[in-house]
N, C-alpha and C positions, 0 to 999 in steps of 0.2 A: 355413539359414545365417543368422547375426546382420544385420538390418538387411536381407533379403535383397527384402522386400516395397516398399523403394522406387521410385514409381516416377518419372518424368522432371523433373515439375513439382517434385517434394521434393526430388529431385536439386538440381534449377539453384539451386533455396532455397537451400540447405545450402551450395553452391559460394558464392553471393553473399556469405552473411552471414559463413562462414569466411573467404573471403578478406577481408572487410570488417576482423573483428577484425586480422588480423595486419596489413593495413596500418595501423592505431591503431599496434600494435607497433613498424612499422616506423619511422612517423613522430617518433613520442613515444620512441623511447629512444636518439637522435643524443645525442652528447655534443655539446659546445659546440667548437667550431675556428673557429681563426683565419682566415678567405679576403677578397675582394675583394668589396665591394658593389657592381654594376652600375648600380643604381638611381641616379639625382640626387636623390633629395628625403629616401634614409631609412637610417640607420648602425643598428649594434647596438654594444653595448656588456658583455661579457661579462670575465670573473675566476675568483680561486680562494679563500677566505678559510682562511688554517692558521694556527696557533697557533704563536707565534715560541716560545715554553716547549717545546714537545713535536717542532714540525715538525709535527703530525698533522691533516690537513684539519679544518673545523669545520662541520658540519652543521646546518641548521635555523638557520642564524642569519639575523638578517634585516634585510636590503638596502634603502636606500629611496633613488630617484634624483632629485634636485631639478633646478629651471631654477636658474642660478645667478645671473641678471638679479634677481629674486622671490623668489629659497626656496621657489617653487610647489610640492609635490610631484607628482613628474611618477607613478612607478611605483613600487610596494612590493615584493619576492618574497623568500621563504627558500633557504637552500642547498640543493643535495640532497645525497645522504649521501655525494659526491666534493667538498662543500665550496663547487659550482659555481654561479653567478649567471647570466643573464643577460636583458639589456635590447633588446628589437629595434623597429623601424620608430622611429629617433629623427630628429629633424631636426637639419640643420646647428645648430652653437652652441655654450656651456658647459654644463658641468653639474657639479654637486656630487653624490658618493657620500656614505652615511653605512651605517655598518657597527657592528649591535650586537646584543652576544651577552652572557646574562647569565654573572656569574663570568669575563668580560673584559673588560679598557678599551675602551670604545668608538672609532670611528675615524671622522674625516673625510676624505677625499681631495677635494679641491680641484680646480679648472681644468681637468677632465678635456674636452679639446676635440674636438667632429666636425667636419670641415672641407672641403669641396668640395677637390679635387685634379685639374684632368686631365675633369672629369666625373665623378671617380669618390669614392666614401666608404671611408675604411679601416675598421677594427674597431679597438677602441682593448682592448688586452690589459693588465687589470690582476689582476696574480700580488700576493698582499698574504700578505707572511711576516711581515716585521717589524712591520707595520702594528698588527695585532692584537696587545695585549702581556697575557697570562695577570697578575692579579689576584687576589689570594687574598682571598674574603668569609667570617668568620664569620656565617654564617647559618643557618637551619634545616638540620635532618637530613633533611628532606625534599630541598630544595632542592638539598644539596649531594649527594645520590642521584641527583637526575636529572643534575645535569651529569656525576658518574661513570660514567652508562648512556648518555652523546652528548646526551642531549637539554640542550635551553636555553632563556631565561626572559628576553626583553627587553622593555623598555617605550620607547615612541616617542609625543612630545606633538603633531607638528608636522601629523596626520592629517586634524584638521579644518582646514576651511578656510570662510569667511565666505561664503555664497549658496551652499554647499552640501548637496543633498537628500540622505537618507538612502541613496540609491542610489550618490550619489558615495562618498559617507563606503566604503560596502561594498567597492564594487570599489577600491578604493586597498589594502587590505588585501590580505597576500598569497596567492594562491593561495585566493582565496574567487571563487565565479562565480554571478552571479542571470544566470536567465533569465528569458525575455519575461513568465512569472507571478508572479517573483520569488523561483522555489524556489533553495535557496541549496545549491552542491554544493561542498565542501575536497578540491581534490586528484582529481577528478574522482566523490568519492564524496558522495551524496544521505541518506545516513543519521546526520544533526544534529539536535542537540537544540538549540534554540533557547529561551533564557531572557528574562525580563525581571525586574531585582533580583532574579535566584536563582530565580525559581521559572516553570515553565514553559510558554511561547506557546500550545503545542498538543500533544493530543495524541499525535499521530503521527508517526513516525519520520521524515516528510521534511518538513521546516523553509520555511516560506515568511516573506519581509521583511515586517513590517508596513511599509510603504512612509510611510505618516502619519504616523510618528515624527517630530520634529522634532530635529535635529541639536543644538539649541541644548539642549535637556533632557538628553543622554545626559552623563552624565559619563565613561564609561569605558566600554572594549568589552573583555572578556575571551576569549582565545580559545582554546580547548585541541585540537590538530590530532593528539594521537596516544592517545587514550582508550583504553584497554587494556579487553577484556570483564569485569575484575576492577572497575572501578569505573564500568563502562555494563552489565551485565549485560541490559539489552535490545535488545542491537549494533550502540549506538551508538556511532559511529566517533570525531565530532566534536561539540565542546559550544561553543557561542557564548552568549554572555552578557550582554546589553544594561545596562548601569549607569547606571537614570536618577536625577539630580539630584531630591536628596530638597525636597519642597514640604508646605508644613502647610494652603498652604490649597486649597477646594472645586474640583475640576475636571469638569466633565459633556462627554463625548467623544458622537458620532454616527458611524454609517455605515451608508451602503444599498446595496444593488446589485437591479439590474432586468435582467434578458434577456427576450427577446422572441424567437418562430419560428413557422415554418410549423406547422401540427395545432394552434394554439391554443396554445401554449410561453409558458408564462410561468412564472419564477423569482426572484420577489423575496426579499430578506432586510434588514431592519432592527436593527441592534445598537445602544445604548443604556447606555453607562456611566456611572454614579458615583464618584468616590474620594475620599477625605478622610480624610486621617490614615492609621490604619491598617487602615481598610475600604474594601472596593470591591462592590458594589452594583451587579447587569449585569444588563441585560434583554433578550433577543431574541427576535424572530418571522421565520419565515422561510414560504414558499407555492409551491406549486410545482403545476402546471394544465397539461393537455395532451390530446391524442388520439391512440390510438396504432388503427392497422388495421392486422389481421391475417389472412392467409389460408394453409388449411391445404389439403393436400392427404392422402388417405389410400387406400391399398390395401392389401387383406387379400385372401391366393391361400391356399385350404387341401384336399386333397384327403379328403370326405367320400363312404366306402363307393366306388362305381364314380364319381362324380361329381365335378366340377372346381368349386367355389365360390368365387365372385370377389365380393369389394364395393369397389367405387368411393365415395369422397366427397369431396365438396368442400367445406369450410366457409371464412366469411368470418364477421369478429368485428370491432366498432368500441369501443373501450375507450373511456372516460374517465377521469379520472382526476385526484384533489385532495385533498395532502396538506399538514396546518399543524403547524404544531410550533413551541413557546413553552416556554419557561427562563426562570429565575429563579432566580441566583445572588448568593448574598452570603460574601465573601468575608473573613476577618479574619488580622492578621500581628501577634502583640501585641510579639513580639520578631524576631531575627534566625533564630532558630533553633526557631519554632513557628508553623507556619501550619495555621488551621483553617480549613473553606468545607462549604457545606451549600447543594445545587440543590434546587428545585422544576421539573418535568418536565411538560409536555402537550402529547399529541399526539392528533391525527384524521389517519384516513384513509380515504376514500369510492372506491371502484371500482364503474364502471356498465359493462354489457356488453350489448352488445346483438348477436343472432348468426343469421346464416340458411345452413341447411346443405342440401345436396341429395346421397341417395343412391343407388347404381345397387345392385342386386340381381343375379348374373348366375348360371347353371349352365350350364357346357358353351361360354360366352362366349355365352349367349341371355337377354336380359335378361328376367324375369320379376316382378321387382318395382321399385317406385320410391317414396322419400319423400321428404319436404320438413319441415325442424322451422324452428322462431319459437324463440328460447331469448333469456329477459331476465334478468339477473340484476345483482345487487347485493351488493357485501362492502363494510363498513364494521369500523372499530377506533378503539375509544377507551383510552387510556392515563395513568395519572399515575404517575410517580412519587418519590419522595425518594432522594439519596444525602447520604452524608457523608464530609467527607474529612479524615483528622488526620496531619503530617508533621512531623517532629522529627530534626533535624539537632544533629552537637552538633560542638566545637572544630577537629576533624578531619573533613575533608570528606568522606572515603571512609564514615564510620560514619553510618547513619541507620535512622532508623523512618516508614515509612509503614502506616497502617492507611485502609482506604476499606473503606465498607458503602454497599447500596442495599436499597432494595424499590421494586417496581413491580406496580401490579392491571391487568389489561387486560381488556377485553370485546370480544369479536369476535361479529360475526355476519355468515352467509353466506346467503344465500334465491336458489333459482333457478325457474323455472318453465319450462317445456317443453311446445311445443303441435307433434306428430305428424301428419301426416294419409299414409297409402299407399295407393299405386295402384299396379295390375297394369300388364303389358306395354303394355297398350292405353288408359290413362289413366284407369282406370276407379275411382273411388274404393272402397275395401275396405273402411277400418275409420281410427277415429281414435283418438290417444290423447293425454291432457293430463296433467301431472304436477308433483310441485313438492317442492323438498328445500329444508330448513330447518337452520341449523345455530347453536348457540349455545353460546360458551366462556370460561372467565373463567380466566382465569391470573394466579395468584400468585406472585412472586418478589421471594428474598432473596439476596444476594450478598454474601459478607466476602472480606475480603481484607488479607490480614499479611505487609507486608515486613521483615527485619529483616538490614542487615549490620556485620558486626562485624570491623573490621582488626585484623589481631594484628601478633607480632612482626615487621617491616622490612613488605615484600612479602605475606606470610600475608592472607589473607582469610577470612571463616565467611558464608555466606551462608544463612538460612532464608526459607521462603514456606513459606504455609499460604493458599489456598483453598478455597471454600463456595460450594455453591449449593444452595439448597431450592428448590422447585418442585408447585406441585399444580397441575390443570388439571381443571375440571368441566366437560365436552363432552355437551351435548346434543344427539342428529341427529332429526330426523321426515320420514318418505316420503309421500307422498301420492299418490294417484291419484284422477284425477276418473272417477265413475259418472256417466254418457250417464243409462242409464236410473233412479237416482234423483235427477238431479242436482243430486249432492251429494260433495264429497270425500270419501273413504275413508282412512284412515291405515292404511299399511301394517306389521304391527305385528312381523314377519319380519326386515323392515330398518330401522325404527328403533329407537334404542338409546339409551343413553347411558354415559359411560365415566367413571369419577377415576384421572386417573395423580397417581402423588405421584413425585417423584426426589428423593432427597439424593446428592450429589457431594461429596468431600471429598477435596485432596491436599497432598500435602505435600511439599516438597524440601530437600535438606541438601547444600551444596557447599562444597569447600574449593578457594580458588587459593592457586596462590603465583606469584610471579615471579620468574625466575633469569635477568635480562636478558636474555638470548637466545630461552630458552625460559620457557614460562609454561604452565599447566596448569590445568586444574580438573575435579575428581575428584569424585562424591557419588553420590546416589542419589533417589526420586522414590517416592512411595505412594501408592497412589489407593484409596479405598473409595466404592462406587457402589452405591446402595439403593435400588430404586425396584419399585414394584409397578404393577398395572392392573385395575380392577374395572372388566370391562364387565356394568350392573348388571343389564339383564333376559335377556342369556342365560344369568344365573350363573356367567359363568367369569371364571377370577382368570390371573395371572401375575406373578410375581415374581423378581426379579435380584437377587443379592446377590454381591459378591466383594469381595476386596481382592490387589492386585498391585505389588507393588515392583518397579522397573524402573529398572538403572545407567545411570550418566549420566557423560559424558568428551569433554572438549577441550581439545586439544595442540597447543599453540604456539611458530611456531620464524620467528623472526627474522633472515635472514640480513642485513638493514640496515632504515633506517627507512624502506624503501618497496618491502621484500621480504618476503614471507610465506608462510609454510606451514602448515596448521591443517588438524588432523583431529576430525571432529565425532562424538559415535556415543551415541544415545539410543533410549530406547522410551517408549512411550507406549499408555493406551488413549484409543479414540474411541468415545461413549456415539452411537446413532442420534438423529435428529433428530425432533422428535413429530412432523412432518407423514410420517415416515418409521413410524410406530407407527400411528398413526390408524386404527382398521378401517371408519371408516364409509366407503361407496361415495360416489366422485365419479362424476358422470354428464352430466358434461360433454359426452361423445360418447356415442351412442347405440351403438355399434360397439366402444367402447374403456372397462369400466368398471375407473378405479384407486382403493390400497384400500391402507391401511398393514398391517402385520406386526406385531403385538403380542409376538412370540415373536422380535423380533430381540435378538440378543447384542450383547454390544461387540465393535468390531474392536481389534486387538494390533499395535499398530505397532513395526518395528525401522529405524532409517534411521542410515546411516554417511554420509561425506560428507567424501572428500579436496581439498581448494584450493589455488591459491595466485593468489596476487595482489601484482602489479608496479603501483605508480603513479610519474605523474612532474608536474611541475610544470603542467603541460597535457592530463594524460590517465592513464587507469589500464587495465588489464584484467586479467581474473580468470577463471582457468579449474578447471574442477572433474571429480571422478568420485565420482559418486554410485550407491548403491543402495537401494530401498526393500521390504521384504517385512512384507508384514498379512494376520497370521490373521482368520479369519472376516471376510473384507471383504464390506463392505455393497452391494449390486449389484442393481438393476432388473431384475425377472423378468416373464418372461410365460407365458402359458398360456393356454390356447383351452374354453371351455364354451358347449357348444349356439349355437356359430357368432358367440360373444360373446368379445373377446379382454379378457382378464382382469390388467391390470398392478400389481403390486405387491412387495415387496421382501424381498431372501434373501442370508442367509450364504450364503457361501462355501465353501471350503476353505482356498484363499490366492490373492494376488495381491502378484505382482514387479514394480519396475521396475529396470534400472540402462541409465548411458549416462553423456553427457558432457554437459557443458554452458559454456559459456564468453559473457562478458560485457564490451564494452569501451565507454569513451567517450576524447573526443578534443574536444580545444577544436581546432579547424585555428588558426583564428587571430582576430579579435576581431568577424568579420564572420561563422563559423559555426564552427556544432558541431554535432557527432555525437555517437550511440551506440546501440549495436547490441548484440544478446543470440539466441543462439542454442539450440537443447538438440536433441538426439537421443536417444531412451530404447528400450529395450526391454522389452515386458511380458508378462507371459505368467501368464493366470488359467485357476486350475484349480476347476471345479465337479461334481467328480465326484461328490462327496455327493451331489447332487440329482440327478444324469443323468450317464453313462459317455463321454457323448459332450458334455456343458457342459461346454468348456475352449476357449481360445483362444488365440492368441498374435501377437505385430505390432509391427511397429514407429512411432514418432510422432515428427515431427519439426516444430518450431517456432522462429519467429524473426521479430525486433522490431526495426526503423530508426526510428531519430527524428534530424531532421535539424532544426535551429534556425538560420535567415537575421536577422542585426540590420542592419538600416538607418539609422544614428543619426539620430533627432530625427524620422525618420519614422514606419516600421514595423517590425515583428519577424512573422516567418511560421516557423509551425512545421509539419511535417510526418511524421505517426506510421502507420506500415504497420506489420499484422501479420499472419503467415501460420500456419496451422498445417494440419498434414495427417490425414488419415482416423485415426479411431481404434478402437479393436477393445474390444467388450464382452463379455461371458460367450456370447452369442448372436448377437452378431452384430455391426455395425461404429457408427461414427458420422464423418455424414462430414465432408468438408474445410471450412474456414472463414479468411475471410482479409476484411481491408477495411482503407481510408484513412482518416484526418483530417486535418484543414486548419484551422489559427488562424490570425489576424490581430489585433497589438495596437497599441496605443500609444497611451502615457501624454497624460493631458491637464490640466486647470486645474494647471500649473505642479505634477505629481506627486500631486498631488489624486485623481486620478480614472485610470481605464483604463478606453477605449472598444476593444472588440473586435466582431470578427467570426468567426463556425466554424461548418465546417460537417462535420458525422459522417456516416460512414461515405458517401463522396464518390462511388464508386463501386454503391453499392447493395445491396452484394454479402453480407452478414449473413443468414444462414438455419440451420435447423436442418434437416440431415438424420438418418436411422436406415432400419438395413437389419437386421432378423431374420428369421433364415432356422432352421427344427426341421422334426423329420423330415418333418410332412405340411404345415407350415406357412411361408409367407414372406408378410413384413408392409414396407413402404414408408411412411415418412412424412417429407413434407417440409413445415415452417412457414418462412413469410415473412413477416417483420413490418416498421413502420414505420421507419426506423432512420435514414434519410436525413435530418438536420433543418438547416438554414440559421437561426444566431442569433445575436441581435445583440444586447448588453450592453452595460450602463454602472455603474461603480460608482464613486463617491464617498465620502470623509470629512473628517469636520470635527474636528481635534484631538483624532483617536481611534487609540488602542493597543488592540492585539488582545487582548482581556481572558484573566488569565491564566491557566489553569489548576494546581490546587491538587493533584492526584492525584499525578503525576509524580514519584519522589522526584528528587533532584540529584545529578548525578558529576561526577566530572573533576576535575583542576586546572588554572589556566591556564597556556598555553605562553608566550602573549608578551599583553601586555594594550595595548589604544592608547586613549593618553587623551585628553579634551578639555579644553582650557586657554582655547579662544578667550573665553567667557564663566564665569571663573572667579571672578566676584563673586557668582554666583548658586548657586554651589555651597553648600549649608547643610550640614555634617554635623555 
């Protein structure tokens, strides 16, 4: 039966975190009503905004509530799509509304009073028909689209305010929320693109405040709250847009940051900017130092002839570990609409390993043998590389070209050495052995990459990308063995090798959207050709891959308002294996367990559909899904057993399913904490009968994520992130449960300058790897336990520095509503 293998603990999981979402639910979709505030110290203040032209609510438009004493701004928010406002925990007094929606007269409401009555606060209900009075603007065919599709376009000066940090600036804005790191979420959603003049903070999809901005430089904030996949094609939701006051002359910015922990934990980073004119000139280094201890445990039960063979081991491992990495970017914008940048790249990184293992030998559960190994080893990697990056933007914002190229050479080397000694039952020493693997590899790589999109008539979109990767890899392995009686190393000439893999990758994709207000679509297709060989040179064998697969591609969008959605996703894909997943030479890491890549692996064939939909609200969103996943030839860790040696290394398939449910919420409660929570239940079911009649498996996996964030103003912010996941099922046998805490502590110090923190991972201790295979004469146990507990404590600082900006990124979106800054508007040059 579906889901039938749950058991108690997965259970209560599932009950928690289910129930968890729907009270989001419950909480977050209260429409606004009129009642009696108990409280003495706090009113709310809530409305309707509809267009006296039409009668028809007006949406997105946006609210901003002043002290009426100052013109302070007290609060910002937009409508939801019933039109509705509201304002809570106010105190007694006046207050002025301002109410503005682009393509309508803007509106003031005046003297709106809260007033002690009795002990008690009313709600003060403002219904605003006539208020709002429809304006006809000739203006762009853009513009005048989006107010016929509900959406609206308002500008508001009065934002800034004199001694305020960029933190204040943020949260005045509507429906924007930093947290204690200053990730920034619209609408309860973390998937923003964060800009500075157009072009982009950081890579990745979830946006963090450069906090060191100075209020006094931004001239305007842009902000696009309903981004359509036609013009973020990386699914980005929301685009935020930093507009700083253009300067001609030299500015050099600073910032560092230092953490410090137990096991020797150090992570420092120093960034270093240039700008001038239309060049920007970064430098950073960044260092990261530690000790990690590791203890493994291993059991191998396998029934050989009449006899029962057991090995016990125990090994224990003390890593070290130091890694630098230095950049070198220079940056150039010669106009508004072409920016070029070109990095220089280097990196080290040194791993020391030093290991003492002890094994039991047993038959029949009577111990007969025992060893003891010494193993020291050392991996190091050196890297350079270059990228380039060219973006071209033209009148219209939706159409652009970006092209980005790299290359990168790397050398790796891996050397280990292994000293054996066994002894009999009775401690008697038998025999010794010493040994040593050597390993050395140089990797080449090239990477292009072409975006090109092209708006057509109204709505209409053309979207292409073209993809590249080259790749060769020169891998040398040598074995060695020490001779006792000539003493002198032998090289073992059976096991060492040396191999050239080449790979070229190539894909390409063609999509068309459109938007039909309601529904929006996008329709194409996707081609991949993958070429890659393997010469492993002294046993003479070759291997080679050649295919080419097109594979459709489709997503369907259905709007029932601007905070309701329905999207169905459905694409294919292949997945090329990983070379530490190809490699044939032997690791001999454990003397019991030797792993070893597969040169003869395939690509895996991926199909994944993916039904949603997603509810937000002004304070929260949740998003629940039914998904499926099926891949041919999927790639899966195999084992096998030779001359009492278990042999790990890796094998197609047949196939492997998942489908299940999954659902996602967060929830602002109220300005002192927030939640959110994400749950999934899957079912999977692999079939490897290719290899064995009886490799198949099937089970279910159940997972789920609290984060819970406490603000303390002017104090601290304490965050709290649990995660659990339950037993998982492999072609052979399972992998088991995993679950643990963490714990931050922040707050801001030199006056927004700097953030001193405290955290501490995985609080409970509880992070381990289990595995359980079990084949007909065979069951295998392994449990690893490694350091994971760390206590640390950071400081980071900066000195009139902006997060330098990257150049890859192309730009989307338009703005919804933009707020400007006027307090220092003698310094505006443009």
């Amino acid at each position: 039966m579906l889901f039938s293998n749950i058991n108690t603990k997965q259970l209560l999981a599932f009950i928690f975190a289910y129930s968890f979402c729907f009270q989001g639910i419950s909480q977050t979709a209260k429409s606004p009503t009129v009642n009696i505030i108990e409280d003495e110290h706090t009113g709310r203040i809530i409305g309707t905004v509809k267009s006296d032209a039409t009668n028809d609510v007006v949406a997105l438009a946006n609210v901003f509530l002043y002290s009426a004493k100052d013109s302070t701004l007290i609060k910002g928010m937009v409508t939801d799509e019933k039109g509705q406002y509201n304002f809570n925990e106010l105190k007694p007094g006046n207050y002025t509304i301002s109410v503005e929606c682009k393509g309508h007269q803007n509106r003031i409401i005046k003297d709106v009073k809260i007033e002690k009555k009795r002990k008690k606060l009313k709600e003060v209900l403002l219904s605003i028909t006539d208020e709002v009075r429809a304006k006809a603007k000739k203006e762009s065919k853009y513009v005048n689209e989006l107010i016929e599709e509900g959406k609206s376009l308002s500008v508001h000066k009065n934002i800034f305010k004199k001694g305020d940090t960029v933190e204040d600036v943020f949260r005045k804005i509507p429906n924007i929320h930093l947290d204690e790191e200053g990730k920034i979420t619209i609408k309860g959603c973390s998937k923003v693109l964060l800009l500075l003049n157009g072009m982009p903070i950081m890579q990745e999809s979830t946006a963090y405040l450069p906090k060191d901005i100075n209020p006094k430089d931004i001239k305007r904030i842009e902000v696009c709250t309903n981004s359509s996949d036609k013009n973020a094609p990386t699914g980005i939701t929301s685009i935020i847009d930093i507009i700083a006051k253009k300067k001609g002359k030299k500015k050099s910015t600073v910032a560092a940051k230092l953490e410090l922990g137990n096991s020797n934990h150090i992570d420092a980073f120093v960034d270093y900017n240039y700008t001038i004119k239309k060049f920007l000139i970064s430098t950073s280094y960044s260092f990261r130092h530690g000790k990690v201890e590791q203890n493994d445990y291993f059991k191998k039960t396998s029934l050989q002839t009449d006899n029962l063979l057991q090995i016990n081991q125990n090994n224990t491992k003390n890593l070290q570990y130091s890694n630098h990495y230095f950049t070198r970017t220079i940056g150039f914008k010669p106009n508004d609409k072409n920016t070029l940048s070109g990095s220089l790249i280097y990196s080290f990184k040194f791993l020391k390993n030093n290991a003492n293992t002890t094994t039991d030998y047993l038959i029949d559960d009577i111990l007969t043998q025992e060893s003891f190994r010494t193993e020291r080893s050392k991996q190091s990697r050196k890297a350079v590389g270059l990228d380039f990056s060219y973006l071209k933007t033209f009148d219209r914002k939706e159409r652009y070209l970006n092209f980005y190229a790299s290359y990168s050479l790397a050398g790796e080397k891996d050397e280990q050495d292994y000293e054996d000694d066994f002894f009999d039952a009775q401690q008697v020493p038998l025999f010794q052995e010493e040994e040593n693997s050597f390993s050395k590899a140089v990797n080449n790589n090239w990477y292009f990459e072409l975006d090109y999109v092209h708006p057509l008539h109204k709505n209409k979109t053309i979207t292409f990308k073209l993809r590249s990767n080259l790749r060769k890899i020169d891998n040398e392995f040598s074995f060695s063995e020490y001779c006792f009686n000539l003493s002198d190393w032998q090289i073992d000439e059976q096991i060492s090798n040396s191999l050239v893999y080449k790979d070229q990758d190539y894909i390409g994709e063609f999509m068309f959207s459109d938007d039909l207000k309601k529904f929006s679509y996008k329709l194409g297709f996707g081609a991949q050709q993958v070429r890659s060989n393997s010469d492993v040179v002294l046993n003479d064998q070759f291997f080679e891959h050649n295919f080419l697969k097109v594979f459709p591609r489709a997503q369907l969008n259905y709007s029932f308002s601007s905070n309701k959605q329905l999207q169905f996703r459905f694409d294919q894909l292949a997945n090329r294996p990983q070379y530490s997943y190809l490699n044939p030479f032997n690791d001999f890491d454990n003397p019991y367990v030797i792993s070893m890549g597969n040169l003869a692996l395939q690509s895996e064939y991926q199909t994944r559909s993916n039904l949603s939909f997603t509810q937000s609200w002004a304070n929260g969103s949740v998003s629940s899904s039914l998904f499926y996943d099926h891949i041919n030839n999927p790639i899966t860790p195999f084992f096998t057993e030779e001359e009492d040696i278990l042999i790990q290394t890796w094998q197609n398939l047949n196939a492997r399913s998942s489908f299940g449910f999954e659902m996602r919420a967060n929830l602002l409660a109220n300005k002192f904490w927030e939640l959110s929570s994400s749950i999934s239940l899957a079912q999977i079911d692999i079939d490897g009968r290719n290899i064995n009649q009886r490799l198949s498996n099937s089970g279910t996996v159940l997972s789920s994520q609290l984060k819970q964030v406490f603000r303390f103003p002017k104090l601290v912010d304490i965050e709290l992130n649990g995660f659990y996941q339950s037993q998982q099922i492999s072609a052979q046998g399972t992998f088991g449960e995993n679950y643990f805490m963490d714990i931050a502590l922040r707050r801001s110090i030199f006056k927004g300058k700097g953030t001193l923190s405290f955290r501490v991972t995985d609080v409970f201790n509880s992070k381990q790897r289990l595995i359980n295979i079990a084949n007909e004469n065979l069951e295998y146990e392994y449990k690893s336990k490694w350091t994971s507990r760390f206590a640390l404590l950071g400081i980071t600082y900066a000195l009139n520095h902006k997060t330098t900006p990257s150049f890859k990124d192309p730009i989307f979106g338009h703005s919804i509503y933009v707020i400007e800054n006027t307090t220092s508007s003698n310094i505006v040059n443009d």
